[in-house]
GULOZA-37996 format. One record per residue (C-alpha): x negated, z negated, y negated. Coordinates in steps of 0.05 Angstrom, whole numbers, padded with zeros to 5 digits. Each point is the difference from the previous one (the first is absolute). Layout:
// residues N
{{X Z Y}}
...
// end
This chain:
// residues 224
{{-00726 -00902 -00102}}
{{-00031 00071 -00019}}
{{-00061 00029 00038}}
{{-00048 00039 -00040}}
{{-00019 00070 00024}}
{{-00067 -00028 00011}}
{{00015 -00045 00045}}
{{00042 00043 00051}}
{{-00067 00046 -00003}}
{{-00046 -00052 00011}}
{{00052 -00021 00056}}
{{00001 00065 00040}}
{{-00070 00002 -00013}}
{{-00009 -00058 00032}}
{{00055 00017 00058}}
{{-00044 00069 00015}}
{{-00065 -00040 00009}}
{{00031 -00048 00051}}
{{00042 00060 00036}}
{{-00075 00030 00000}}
{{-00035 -00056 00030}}
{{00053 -00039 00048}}
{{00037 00068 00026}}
{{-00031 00026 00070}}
{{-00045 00060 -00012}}
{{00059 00063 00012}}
{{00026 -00039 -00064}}
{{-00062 -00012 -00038}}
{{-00016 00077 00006}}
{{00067 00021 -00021}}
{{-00010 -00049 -00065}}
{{-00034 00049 -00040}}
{{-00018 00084 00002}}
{{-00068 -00028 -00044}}
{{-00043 -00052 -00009}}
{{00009 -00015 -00078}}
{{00075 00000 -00032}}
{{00016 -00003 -00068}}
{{00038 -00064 -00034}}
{{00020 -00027 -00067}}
{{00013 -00063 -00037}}
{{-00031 -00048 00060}}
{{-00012 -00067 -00008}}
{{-00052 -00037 00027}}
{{-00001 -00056 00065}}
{{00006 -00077 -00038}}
{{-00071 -00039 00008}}
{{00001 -00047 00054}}
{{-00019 -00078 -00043}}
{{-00057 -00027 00044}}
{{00015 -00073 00017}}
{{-00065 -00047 00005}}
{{-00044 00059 -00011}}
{{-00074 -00004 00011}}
{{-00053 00031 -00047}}
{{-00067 00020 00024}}
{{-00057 00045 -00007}}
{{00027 00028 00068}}
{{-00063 -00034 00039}}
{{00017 00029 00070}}
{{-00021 00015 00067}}
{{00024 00069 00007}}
{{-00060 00050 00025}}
{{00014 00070 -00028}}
{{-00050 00029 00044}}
{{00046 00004 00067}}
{{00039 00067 00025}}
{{00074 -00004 -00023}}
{{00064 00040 00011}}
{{00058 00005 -00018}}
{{00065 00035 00015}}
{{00078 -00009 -00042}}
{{00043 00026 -00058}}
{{00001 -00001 -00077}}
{{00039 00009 -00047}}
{{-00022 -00003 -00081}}
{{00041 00002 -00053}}
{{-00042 00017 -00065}}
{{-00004 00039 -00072}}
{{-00024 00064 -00013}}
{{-00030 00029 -00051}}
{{00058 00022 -00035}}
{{00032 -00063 00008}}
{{00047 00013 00052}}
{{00020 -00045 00058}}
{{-00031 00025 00073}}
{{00004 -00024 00068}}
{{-00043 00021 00046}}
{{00010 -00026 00084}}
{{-00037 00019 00058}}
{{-00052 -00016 00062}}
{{-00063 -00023 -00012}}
{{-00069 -00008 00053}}
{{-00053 -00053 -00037}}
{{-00075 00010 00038}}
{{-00050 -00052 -00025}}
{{-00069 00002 00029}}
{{-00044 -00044 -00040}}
{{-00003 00016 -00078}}
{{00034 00065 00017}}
{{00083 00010 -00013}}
{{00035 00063 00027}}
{{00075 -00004 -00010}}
{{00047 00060 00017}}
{{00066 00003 -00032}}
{{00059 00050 00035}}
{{00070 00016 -00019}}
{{00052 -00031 00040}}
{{00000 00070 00033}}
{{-00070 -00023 00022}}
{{-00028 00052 -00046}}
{{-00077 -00015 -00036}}
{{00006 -00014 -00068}}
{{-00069 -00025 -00016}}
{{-00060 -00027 00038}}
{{-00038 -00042 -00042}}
{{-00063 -00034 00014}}
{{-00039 -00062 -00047}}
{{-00066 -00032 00012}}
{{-00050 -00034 -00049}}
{{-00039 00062 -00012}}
{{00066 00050 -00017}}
{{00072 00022 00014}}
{{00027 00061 00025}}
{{00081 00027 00002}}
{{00021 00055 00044}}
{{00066 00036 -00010}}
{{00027 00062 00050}}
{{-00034 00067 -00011}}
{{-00043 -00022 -00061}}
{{-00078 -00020 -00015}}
{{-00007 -00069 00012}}
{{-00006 -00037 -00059}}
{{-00050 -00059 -00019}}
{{-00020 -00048 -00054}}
{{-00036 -00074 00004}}
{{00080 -00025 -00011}}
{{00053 -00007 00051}}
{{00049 -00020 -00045}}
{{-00015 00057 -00053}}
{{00005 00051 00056}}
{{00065 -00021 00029}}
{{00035 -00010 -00065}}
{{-00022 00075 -00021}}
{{00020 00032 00061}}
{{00057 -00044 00025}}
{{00030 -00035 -00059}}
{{-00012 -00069 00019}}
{{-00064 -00035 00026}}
{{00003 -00047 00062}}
{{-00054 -00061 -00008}}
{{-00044 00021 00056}}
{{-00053 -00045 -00020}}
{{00050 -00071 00005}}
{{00039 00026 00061}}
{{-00063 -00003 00037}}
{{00003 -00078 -00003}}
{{00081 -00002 -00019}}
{{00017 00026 00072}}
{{-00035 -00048 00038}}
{{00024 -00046 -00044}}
{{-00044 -00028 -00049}}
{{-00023 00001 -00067}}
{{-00054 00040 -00024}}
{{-00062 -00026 -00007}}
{{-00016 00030 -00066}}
{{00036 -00033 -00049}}
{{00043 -00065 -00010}}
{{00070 00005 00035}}
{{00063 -00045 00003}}
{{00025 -00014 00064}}
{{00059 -00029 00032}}
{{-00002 -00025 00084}}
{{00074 00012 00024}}
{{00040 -00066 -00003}}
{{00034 00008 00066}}
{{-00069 00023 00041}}
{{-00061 -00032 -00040}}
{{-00046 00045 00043}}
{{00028 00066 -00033}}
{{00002 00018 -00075}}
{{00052 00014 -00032}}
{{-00022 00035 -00074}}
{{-00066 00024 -00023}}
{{-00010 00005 -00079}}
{{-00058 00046 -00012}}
{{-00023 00050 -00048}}
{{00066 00013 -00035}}
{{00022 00007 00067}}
{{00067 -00039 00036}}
{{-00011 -00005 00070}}
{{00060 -00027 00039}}
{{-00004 -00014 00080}}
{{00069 00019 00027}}
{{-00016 -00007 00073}}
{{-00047 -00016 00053}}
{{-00002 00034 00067}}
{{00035 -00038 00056}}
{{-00041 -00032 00054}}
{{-00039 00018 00042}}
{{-00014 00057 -00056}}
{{-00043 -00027 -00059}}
{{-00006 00031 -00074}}
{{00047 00020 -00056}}
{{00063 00035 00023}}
{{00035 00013 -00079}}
{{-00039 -00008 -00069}}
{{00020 00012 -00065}}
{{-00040 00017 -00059}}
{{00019 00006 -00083}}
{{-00034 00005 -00057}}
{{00026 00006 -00065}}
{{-00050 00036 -00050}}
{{00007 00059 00027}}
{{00057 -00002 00038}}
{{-00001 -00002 00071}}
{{00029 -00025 00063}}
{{-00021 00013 00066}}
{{00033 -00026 00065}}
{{-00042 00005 00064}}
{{00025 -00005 00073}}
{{-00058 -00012 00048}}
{{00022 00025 00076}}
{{-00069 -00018 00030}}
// end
């Protein structure tokens, strides 16, 4: 049998973001020299077929008004503007205090690459050694100074995990643990429950997130 060129890319792509997130930390930091590397010709993960999926208007009773945080890895694998294949992996720090998102994203080097902040009234991006930079937009600001937006405003009720309240969502309990979900379809958004912490620890441990228009995949370790 032959085996496209795409798929051995797509297969040490794949190989570099598990080295990334199961090797101890000596490893992880001697991964990568930089946060983003360049690829080509990458395909993206298969959508997971939900079996006896729900469909609601995501009627839950998830309070965003609580203090949050969170603590892991990403990695995202996305298009940019010239139509090249990028990965980008790293460390990441979520603070949520109410209607208020502040998310850090580092290098594996544990270098900042952007602090960016959302709440109802307006969004802000901070890179290293440059004017912060603001808009009402999360999304728009990320994808002009990063490449690639993370959905800040779905994560908030993703992570904890639920659907969003704000609009009607497909969801899927996991067959061998009714009390967890498995997938989340949401806003164009693919949201796939790899694992759950181990008792006594409670809360997502791996998530994964795709969407296809525009491209993007983003893989999310949670360590606390």
């Amino acid at each position: 049998m032959l085996i496209s060129n795409r798929s051995i890319r797509s297969a040490r792509w794949l190989a570099g973001w598990f080295h990334y997130f199961q090797a101890p930390r000596r490893a992880a930091l001697g991964f990568a020299a930089a946060a983003v590397v360049t690829v080509s010709g990458l395909t993206g993960c298969a959508s997971v077929t939900p079996r006896q999926p729900s469909t609601s208007n995501a009627t839950t009773s998830v309070t965003a008004q609580t203090s949050r945080a969170y603590h892991g890895r990403f990695a995202v694998q996305y298009v940019d503007q010239n139509g090249a294949q990028r990965n980008a992996y790293g460390n990441f720090d979520w603070q949520e205090a109410g209607d208020t998102v502040t998310l850090q994203l580092r290098n594996p080097l544990g270098q900042t690459l952007a602090i960016v902040t959302s709440s109802p009234a307006s969004a802000s991006l901070e890179l290293p050694n440059r004017q912060p930079l603001t808009a009402d937009n999360v999304s728009t600001l990320m994808q002009n100074a990063l490449g690639f937006a993370l959905p800040v405003e779905g994560l908030r009720y993703w992570l904890q995990p639920s659907a969003a309240p704000t609009s009607r969502a497909r969801t899927e309990q996991d067959p061998q643990d009714p009390a967890h979900l498995k997938e989340i379809v949401q806003d164009g958004w693919t949201i796939n429950y790899v694992a759950y912490a181990d008792a006594p620890a409670t809360g997502l441990k791996r998530v994964n997130l795709s969407r296809q228009e525009p491209p993007l995949e983003i893989k999310l370790v949670l360590d606390q």
